[in-house]
DSSP file (Angstrom, degrees, kcal/mol; ACC not computed):
  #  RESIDUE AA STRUCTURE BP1 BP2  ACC     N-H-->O    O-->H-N    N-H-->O    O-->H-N    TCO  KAPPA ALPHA  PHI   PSI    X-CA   Y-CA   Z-CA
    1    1 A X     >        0   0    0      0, 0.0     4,-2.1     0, 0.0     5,-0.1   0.000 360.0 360.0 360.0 -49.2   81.2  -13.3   48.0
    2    2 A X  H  >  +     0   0    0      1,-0.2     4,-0.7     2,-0.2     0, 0.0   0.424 360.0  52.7 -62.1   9.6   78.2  -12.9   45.8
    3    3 A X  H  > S+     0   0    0      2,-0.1     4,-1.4     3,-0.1     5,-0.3   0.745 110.4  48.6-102.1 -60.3   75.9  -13.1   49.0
    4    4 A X  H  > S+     0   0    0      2,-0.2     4,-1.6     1,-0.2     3,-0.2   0.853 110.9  45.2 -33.5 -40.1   77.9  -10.5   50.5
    5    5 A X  H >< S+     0   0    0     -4,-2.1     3,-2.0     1,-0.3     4,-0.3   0.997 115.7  52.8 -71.5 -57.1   77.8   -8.2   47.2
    6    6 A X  H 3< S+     0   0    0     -4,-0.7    -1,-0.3     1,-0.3     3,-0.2   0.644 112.6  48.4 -52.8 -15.4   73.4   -9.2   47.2
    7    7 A X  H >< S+     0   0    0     -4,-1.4     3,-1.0    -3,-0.2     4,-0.4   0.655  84.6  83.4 -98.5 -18.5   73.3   -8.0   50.9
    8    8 A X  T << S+     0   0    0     -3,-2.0     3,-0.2    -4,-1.6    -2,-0.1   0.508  78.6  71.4 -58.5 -16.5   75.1   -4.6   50.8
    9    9 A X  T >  S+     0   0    0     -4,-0.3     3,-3.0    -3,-0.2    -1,-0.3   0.914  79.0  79.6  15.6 -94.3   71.9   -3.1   49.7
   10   10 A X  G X  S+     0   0    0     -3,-1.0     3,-1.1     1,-0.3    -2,-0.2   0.523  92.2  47.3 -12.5 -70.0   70.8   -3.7   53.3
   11   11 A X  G >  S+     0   0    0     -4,-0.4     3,-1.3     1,-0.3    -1,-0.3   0.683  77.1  98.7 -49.1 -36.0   72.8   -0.4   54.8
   12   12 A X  G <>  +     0   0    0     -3,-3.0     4,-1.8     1,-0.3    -1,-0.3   0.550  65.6  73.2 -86.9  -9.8   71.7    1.8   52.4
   13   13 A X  H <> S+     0   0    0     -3,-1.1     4,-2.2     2,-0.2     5,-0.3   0.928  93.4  56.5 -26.3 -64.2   68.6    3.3   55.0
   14   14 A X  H <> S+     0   0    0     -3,-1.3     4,-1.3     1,-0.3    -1,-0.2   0.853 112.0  38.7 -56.1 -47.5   70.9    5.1   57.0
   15   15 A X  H  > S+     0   0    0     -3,-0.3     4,-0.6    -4,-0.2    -1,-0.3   0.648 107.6  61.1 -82.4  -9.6   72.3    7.0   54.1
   16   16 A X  H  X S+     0   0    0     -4,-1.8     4,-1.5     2,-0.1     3,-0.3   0.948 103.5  58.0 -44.2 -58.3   69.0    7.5   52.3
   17   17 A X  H  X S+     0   0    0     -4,-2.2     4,-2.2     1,-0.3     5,-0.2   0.840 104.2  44.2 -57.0 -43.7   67.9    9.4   55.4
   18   18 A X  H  X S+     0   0    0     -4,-1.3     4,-3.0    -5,-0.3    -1,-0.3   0.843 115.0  49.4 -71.8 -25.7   70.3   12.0   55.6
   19   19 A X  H  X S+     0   0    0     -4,-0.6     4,-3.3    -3,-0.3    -2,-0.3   0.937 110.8  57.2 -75.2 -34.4   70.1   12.6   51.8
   20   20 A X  H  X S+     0   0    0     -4,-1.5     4,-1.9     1,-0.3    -2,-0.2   0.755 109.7  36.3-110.9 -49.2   66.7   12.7   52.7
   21   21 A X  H  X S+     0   0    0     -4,-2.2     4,-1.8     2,-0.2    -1,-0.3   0.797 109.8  62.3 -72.9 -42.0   67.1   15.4   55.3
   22   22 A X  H  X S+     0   0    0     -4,-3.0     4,-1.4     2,-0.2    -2,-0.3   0.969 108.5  46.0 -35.9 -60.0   69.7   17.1   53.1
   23   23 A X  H >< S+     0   0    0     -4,-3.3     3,-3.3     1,-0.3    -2,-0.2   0.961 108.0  52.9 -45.6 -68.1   66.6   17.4   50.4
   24   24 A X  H 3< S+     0   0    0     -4,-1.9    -1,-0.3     1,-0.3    -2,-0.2   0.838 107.4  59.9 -50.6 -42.4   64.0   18.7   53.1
   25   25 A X  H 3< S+     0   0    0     -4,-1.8    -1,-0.3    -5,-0.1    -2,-0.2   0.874  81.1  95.2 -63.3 -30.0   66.8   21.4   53.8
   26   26 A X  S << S-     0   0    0     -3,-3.3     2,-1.0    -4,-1.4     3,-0.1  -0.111  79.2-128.3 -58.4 133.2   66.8   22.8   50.5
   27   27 A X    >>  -     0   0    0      1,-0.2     3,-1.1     2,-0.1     4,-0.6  -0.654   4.2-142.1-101.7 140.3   64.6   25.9   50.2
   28   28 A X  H >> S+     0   0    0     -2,-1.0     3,-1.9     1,-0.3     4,-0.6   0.711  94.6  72.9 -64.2 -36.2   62.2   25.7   47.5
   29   29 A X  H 3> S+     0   0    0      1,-0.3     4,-2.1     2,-0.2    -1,-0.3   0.942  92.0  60.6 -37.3 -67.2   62.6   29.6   46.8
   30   30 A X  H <4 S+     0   0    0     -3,-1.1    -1,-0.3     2,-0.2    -2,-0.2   0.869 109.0  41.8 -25.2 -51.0   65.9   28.5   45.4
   31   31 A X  H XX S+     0   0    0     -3,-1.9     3,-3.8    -4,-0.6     4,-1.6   0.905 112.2  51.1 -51.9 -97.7   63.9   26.2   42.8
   32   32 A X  H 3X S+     0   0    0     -4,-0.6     4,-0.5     1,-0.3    -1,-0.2   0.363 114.4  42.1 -40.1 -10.2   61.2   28.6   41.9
   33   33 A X  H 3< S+     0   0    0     -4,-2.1    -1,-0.3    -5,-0.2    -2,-0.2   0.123 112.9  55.3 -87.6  11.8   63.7   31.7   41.1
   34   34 A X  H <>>S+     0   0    0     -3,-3.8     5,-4.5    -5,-0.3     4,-0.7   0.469 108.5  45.3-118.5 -38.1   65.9   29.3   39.4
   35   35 A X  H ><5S+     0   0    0     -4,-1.6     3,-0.8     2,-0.2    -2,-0.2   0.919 111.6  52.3 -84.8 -27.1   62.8   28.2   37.2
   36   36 A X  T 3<5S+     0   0    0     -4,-0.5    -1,-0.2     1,-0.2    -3,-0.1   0.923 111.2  54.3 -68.1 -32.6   61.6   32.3   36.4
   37   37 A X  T 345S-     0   0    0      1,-0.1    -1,-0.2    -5,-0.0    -2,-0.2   0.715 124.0-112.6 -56.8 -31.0   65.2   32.6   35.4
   38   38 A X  T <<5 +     0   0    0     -3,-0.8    -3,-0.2    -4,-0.7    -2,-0.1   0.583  57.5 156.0 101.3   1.1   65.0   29.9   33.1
   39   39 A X      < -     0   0    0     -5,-4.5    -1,-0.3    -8,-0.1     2,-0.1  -0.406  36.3-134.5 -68.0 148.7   67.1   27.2   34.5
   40   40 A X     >  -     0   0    0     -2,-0.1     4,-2.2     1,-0.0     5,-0.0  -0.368  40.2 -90.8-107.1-171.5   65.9   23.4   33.0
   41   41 A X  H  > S+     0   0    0      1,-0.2     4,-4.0     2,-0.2     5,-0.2   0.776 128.0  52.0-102.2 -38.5   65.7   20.7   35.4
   42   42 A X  H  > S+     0   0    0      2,-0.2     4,-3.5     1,-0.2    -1,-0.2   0.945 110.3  51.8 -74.2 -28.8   69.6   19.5   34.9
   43   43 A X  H  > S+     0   0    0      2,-0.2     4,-2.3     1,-0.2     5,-0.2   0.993 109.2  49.1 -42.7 -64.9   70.7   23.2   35.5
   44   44 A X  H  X>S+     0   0    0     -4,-2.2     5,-2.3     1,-0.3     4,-1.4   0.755 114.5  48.7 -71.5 -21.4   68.6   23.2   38.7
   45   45 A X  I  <>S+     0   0    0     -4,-4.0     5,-3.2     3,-0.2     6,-0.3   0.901 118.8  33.3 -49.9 -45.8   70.3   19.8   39.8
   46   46 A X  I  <5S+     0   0    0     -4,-3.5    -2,-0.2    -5,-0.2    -3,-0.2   0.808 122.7  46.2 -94.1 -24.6   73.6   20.5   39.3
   47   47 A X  I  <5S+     0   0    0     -4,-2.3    -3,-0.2    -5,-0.2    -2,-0.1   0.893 135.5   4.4 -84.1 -69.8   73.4   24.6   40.4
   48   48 A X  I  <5S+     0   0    0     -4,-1.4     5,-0.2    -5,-0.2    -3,-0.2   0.895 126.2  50.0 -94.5 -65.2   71.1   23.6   43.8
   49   49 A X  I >><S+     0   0    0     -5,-2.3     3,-0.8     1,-0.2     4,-0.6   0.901 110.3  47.1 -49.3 -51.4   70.6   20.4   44.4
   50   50 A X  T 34<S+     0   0    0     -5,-3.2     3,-0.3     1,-0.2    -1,-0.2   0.910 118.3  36.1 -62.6 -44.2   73.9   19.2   44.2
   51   51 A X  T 34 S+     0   0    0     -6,-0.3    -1,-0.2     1,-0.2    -2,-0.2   0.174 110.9  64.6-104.2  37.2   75.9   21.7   46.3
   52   52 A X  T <4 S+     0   0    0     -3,-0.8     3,-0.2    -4,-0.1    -1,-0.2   0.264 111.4  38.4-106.3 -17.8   72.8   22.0   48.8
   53   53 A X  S  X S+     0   0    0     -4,-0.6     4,-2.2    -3,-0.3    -2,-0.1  -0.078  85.2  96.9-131.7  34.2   73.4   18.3   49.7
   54   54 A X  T  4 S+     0   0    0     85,-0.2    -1,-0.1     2,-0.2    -3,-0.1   0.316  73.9  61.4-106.5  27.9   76.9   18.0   49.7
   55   55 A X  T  > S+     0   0    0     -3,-0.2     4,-0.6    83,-0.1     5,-0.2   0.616 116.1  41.2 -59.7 -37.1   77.3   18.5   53.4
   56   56 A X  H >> S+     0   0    0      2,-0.2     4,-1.6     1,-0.2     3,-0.5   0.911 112.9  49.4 -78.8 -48.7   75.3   15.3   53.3
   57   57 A X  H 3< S+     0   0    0     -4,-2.2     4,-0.3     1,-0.2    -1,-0.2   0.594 112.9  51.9 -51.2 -17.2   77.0   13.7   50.4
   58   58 A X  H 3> S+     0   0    0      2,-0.2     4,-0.9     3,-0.1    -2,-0.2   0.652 109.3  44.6-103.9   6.7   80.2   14.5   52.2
   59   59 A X  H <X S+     0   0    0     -4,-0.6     4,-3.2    -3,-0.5     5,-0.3   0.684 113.0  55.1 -86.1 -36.0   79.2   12.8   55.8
   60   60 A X  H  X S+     0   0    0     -4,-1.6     4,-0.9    -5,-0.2    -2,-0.2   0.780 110.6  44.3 -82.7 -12.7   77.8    9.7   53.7
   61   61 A X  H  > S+     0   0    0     -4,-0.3     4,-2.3     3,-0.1    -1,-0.2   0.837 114.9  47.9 -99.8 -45.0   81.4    9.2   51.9
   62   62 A X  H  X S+     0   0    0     -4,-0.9     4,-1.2     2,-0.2    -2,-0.2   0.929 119.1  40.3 -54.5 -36.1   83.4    9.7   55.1
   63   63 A X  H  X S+     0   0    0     -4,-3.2     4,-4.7     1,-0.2     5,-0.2   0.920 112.8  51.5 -70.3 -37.3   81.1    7.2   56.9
   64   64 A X  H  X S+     0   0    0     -4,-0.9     4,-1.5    -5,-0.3    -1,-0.2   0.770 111.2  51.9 -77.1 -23.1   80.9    4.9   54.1
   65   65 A X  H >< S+     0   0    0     -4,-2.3     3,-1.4     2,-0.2     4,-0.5   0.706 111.0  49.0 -69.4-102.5   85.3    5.0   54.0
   66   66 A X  H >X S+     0   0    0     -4,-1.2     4,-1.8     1,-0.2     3,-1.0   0.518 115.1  43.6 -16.7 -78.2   85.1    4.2   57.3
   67   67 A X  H >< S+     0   0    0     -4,-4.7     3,-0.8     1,-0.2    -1,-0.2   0.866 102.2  69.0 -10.0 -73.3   82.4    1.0   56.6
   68   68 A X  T << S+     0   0    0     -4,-1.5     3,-0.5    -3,-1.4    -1,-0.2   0.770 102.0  34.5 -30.8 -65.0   84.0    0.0   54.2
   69   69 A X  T <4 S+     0   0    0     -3,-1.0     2,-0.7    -4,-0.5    28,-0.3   0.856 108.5  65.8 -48.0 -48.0   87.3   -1.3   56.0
   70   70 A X    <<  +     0   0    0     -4,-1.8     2,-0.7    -3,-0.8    -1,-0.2  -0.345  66.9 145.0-110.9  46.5   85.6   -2.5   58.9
   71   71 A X        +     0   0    0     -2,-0.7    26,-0.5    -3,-0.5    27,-0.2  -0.664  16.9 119.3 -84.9 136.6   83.7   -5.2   57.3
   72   72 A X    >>  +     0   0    0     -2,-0.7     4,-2.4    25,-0.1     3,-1.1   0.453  48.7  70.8-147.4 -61.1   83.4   -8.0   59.5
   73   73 A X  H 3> S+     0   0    0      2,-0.3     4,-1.9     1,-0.2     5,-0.2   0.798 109.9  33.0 -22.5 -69.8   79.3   -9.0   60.7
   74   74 A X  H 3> S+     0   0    0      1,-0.2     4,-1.7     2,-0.2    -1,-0.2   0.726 117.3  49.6 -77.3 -27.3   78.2  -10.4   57.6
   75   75 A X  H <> S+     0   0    0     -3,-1.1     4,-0.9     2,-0.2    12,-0.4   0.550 116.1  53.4 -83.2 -19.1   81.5  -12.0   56.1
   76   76 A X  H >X S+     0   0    0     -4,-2.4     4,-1.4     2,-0.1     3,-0.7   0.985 110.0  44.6 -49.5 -82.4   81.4  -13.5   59.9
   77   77 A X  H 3< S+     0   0    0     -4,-1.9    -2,-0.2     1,-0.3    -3,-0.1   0.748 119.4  38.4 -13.1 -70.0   78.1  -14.8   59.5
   78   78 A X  H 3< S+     0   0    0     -4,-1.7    -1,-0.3    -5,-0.2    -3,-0.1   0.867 116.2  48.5 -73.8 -24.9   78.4  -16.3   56.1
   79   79 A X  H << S+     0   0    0     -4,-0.9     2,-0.6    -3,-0.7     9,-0.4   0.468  71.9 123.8 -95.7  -2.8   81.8  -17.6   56.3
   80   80 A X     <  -     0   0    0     -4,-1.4     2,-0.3     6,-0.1     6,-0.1  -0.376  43.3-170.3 -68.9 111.4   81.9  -19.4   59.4
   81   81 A X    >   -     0   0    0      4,-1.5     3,-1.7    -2,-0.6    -2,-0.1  -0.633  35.3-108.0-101.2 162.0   82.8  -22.8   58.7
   82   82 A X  T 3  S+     0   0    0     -2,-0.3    -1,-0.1     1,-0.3    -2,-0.0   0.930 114.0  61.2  -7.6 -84.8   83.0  -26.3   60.6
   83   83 A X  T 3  S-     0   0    0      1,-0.1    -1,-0.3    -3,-0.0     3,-0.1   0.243 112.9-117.4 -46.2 -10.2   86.6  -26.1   60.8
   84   84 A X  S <  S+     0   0    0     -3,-1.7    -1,-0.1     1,-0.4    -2,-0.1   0.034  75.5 125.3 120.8 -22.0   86.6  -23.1   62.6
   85   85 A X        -     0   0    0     -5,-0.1    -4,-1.5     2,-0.1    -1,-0.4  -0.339  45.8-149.3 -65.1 140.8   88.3  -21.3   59.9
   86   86 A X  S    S+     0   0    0     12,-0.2    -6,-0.1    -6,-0.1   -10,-0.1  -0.750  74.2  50.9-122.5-155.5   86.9  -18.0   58.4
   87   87 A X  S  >>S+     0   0    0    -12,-0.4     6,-1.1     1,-0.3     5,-1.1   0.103  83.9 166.6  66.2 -20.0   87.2  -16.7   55.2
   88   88 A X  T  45 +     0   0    0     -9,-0.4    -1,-0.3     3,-0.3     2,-0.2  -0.456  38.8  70.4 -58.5 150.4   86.0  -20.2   53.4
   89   89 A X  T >45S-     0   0    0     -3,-0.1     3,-1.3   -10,-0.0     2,-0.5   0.530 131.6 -40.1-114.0 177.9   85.2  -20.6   50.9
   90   90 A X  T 345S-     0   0    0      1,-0.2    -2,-0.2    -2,-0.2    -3,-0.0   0.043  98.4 -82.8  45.4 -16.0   88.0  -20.3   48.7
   91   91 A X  T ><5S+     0   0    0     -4,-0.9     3,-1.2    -2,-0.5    -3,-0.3   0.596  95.5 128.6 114.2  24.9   89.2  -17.1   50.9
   92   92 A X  T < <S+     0   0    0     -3,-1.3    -4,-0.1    -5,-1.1    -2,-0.1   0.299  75.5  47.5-122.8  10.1   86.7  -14.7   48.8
   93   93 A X  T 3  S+     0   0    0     -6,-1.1     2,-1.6    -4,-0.1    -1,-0.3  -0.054  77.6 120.8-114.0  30.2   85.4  -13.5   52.2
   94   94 A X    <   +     0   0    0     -3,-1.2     2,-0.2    -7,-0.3     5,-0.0  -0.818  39.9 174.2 -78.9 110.0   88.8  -12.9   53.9
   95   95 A X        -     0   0    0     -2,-1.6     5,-0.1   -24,-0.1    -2,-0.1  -0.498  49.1-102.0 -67.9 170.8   88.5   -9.1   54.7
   96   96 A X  S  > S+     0   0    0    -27,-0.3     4,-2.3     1,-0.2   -26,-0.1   0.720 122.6  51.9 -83.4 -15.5   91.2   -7.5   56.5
   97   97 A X  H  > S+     0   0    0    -26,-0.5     4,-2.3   -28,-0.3    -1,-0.2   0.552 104.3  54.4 -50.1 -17.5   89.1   -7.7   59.6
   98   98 A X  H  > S+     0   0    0      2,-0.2     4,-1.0   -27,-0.2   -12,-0.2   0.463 117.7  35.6 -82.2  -4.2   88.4  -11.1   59.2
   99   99 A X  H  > S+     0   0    0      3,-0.1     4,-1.8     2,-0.1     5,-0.2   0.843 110.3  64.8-104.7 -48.4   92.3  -11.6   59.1
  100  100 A X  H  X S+     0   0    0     -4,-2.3     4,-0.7     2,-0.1    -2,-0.2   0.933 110.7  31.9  20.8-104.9   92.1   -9.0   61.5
  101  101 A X  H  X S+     0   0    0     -4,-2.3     4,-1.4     2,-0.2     5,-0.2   0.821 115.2  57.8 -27.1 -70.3   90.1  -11.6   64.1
  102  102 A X  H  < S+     0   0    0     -4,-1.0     4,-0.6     1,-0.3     5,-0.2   0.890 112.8  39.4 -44.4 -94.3   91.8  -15.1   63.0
  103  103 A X  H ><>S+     0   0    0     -4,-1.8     5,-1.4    -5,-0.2     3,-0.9   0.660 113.4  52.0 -57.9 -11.3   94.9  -13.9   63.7
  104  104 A X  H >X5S+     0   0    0     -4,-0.7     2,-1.3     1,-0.2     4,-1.2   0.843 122.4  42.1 -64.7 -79.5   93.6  -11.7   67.4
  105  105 A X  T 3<5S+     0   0    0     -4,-1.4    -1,-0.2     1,-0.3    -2,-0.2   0.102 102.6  59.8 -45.6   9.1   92.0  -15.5   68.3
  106  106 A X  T <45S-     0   0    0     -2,-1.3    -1,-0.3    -3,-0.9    -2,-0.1   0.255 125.8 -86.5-122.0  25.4   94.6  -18.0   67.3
  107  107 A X  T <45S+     0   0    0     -3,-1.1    -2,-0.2    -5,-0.2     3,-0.1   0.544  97.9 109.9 100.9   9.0   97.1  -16.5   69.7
  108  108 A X    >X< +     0   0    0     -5,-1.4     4,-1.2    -4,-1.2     3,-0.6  -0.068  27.0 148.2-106.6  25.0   98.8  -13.8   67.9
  109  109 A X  H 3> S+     0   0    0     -5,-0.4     4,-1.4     1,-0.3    -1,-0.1   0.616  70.5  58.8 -27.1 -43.5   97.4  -10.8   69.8
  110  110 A X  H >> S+     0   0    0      1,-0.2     3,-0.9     2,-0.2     4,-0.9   0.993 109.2  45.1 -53.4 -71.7  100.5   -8.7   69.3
  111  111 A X  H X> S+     0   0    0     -3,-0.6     4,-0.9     1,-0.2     3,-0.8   0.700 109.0  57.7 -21.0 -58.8  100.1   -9.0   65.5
  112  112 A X  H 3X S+     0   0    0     -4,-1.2     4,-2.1     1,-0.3    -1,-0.2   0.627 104.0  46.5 -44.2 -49.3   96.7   -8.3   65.8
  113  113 A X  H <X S+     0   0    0     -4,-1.4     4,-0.6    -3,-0.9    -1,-0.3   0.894 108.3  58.4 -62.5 -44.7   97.0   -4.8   67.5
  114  114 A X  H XX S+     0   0    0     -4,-0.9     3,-1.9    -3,-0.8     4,-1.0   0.920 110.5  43.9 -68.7 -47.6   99.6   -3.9   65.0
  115  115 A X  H 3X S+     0   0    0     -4,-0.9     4,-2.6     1,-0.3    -1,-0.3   0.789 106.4  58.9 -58.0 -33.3   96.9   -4.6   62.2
  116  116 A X  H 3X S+     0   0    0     -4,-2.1     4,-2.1     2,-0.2    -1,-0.3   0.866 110.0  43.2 -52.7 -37.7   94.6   -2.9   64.1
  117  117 A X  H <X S+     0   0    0     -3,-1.9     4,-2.4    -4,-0.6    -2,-0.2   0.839 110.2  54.9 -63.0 -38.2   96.9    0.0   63.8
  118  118 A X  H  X S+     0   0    0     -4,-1.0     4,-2.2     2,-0.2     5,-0.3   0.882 112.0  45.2 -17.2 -72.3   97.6   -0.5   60.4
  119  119 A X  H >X S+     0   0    0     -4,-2.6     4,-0.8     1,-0.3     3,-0.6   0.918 110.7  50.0 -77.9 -28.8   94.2   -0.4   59.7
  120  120 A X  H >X S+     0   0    0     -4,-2.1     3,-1.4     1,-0.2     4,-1.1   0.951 111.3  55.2 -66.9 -51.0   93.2    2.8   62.0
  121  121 A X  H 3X S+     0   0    0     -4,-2.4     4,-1.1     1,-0.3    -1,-0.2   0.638 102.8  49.1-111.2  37.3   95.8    4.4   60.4
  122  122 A X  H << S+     0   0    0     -4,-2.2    -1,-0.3    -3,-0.6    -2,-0.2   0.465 114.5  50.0 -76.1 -10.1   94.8    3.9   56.7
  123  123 A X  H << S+     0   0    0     -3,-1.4   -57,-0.2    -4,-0.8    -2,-0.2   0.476 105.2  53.2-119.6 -15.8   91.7    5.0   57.5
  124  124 A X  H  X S+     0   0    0     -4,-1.1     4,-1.3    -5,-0.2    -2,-0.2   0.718 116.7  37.6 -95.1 -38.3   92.8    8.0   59.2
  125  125 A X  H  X S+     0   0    0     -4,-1.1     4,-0.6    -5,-0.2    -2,-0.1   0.696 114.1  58.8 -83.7   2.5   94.9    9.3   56.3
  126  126 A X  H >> S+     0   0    0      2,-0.2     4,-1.3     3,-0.2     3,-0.7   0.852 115.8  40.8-101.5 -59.2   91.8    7.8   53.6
  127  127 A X  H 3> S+     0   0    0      1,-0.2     4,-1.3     2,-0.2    -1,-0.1   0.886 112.1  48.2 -79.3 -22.1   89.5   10.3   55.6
  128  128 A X  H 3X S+     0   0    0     -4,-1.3     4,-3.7     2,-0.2     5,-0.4   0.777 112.8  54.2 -83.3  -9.6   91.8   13.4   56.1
  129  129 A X  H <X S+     0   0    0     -3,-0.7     4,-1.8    -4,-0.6     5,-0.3   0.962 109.9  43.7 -70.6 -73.3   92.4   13.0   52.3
  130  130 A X  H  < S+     0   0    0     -4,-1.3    -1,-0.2     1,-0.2    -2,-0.2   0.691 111.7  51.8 -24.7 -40.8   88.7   13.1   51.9
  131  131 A X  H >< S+     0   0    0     -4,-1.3     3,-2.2     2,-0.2     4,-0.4   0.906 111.0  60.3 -79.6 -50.6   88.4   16.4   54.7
  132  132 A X  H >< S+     0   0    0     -4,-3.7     3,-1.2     1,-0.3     4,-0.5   0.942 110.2  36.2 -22.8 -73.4   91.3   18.0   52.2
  133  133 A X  T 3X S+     0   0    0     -4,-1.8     4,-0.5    -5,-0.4    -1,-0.3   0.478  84.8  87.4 -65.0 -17.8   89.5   17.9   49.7
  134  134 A X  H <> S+     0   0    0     -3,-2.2     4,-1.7    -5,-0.3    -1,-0.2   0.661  84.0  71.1 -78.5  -0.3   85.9   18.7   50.7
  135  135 A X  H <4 S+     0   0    0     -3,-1.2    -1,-0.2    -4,-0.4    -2,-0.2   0.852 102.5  56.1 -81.5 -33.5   86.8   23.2   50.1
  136  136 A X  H  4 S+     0   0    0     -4,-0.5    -1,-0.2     1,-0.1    -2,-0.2   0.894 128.5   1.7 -75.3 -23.4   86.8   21.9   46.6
  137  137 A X  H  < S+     0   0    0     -4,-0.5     2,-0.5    -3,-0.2    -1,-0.1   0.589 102.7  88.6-126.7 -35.5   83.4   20.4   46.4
  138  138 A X     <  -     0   0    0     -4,-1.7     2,-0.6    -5,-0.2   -83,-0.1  -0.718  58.9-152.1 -84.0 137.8   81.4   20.8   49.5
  139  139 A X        -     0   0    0     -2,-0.5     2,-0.4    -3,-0.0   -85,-0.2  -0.935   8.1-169.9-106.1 125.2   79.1   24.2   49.8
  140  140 A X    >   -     0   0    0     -2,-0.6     3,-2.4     3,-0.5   -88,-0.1  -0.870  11.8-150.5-112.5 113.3   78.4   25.4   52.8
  141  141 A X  T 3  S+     0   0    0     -2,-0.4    -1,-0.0     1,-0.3     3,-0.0   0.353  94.2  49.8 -89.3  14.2   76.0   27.9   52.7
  142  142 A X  T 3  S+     0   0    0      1,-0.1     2,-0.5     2,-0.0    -1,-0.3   0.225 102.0  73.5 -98.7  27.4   76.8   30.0   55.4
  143  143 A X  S <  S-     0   0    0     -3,-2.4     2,-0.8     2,-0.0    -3,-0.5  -0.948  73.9-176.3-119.9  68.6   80.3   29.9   54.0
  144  144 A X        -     0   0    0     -2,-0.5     2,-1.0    -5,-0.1    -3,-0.1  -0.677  15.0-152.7 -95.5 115.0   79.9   32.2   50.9
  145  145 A X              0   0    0     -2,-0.8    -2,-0.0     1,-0.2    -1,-0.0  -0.495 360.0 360.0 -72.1 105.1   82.7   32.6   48.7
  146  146 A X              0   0    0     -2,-1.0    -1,-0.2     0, 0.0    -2,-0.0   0.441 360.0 360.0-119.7 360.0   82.7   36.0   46.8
């Protein structure tokens, strides 16, 4: 498990980049009239920065619910034992795709599907909860609210 936790790191590119592009969107005008004004540096974070990249913030939390569930690659990888079994050792890499698998591949296919449904639709109400909820927190700024 602790290999897993030391490799999760690895992803984090993909959502760097988009913050990354979120940033490059902000227009600096914003800053500099922000600074004649008198705003200090946490003002102009939390007043621009923050609701100028929370399109970005809110793409990288939907994706990252999604992720999240559907771990399978790496806990494959490491946990693949002799015995065929995965999840070893102790179980501390059983995800629910890995329980998921075992059961598609030991002959329980039916099951399998149903967990697949299971899991599609936790992940479908974990993300409209998430969509709910973004008029409270996401700015969009051709979406001005007066």
């Amino acid at each position: 498990l602790w290999a897993l936790i030391i490799m999760s790191p690895w992803g984090v590119g993909g959502e760097m980049l988009i913050f990354l592009a979120g940033l490059k969107g902000i227009d600096k005008q914003l800053y500099e009239s922000a600074e004649l004004d008198g705003a200090g540096t946490l003002t102009r974070f939390f007043h621009i920065t923050l609701p100028m990249v929370s399109p970005s913030l809110f793409f990288n939390l939907v994706m990252s619910i999604i992720g999240a569930f559907q771990t399978f690659d790496t806990a494959y990888v490491i946990s693949t034992s002799h015995a065929g079994q995965l999840g070893d050792p102790g179980k501390s890499t059983l995800f629910y795709m890995i329980y998921l698998y075992n059961r598609a591949f030991s002959g329980h296919m039916g099951y399998a599907s149903a967990l697949a449904w299971i899991l599609f639709a936790i992940i479908m109400v974990m993300t409209l909860l998430v969509l709910r909820s973004s008029d409270l927190w996401v700015y969009y700024e051709a979406e001005r609210k007066e």
